[in-house]
C-alpha positions, 0 to 999 in steps of 0.5 A: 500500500502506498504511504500518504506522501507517494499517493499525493506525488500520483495525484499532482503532477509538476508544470512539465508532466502536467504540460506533457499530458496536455499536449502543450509546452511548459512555457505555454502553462506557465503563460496561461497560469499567468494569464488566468486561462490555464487549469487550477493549479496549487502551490504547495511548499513553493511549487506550483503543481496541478491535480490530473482531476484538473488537467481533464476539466480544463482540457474538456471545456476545449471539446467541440465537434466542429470549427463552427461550434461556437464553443469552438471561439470561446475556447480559443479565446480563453486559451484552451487548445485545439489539436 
């Protein structure tokens, strides 16, 4: 069973793998996290560090079925990215 510490070191991840995992650049994280447009993030012990739980909530409000979706420009406005 893992200890308390290793169960939160799965749940939050860093700026590079939250990055990784959401196809974009850390600096681009960093940008939107300056910004106000990138996911919740928390800063624990001077670290800023994301929940995964998170990650897929920002990345769903970017889901649209169409250019012409007009969640589609409300997502590029805020940032959200398309691939």
């Amino acid at each position: 069973m893992l200890d308390r510490s290793a169960q939160l070191a799965t749940r939050y991840l860093r700026t590079p793998e939250a990055a990784r995992i959401l196809g974009i650049s850390p600096r681009t994280l960093e940008k939107y996290r300056c910004h106000g447009n990138g996911p919740t993030f928390r800063k624990l012990g001077g670290r800023v560090v994301y929940a995964i739980d998170d990650l897929q909530a920002w990345a769903d409000q970017a889901a649209c079925r169409s250019t012409s979706d007009p969640r589609y420009v409300e997502a590029r406005a805020a940032g959200l990215g398309h691939r």
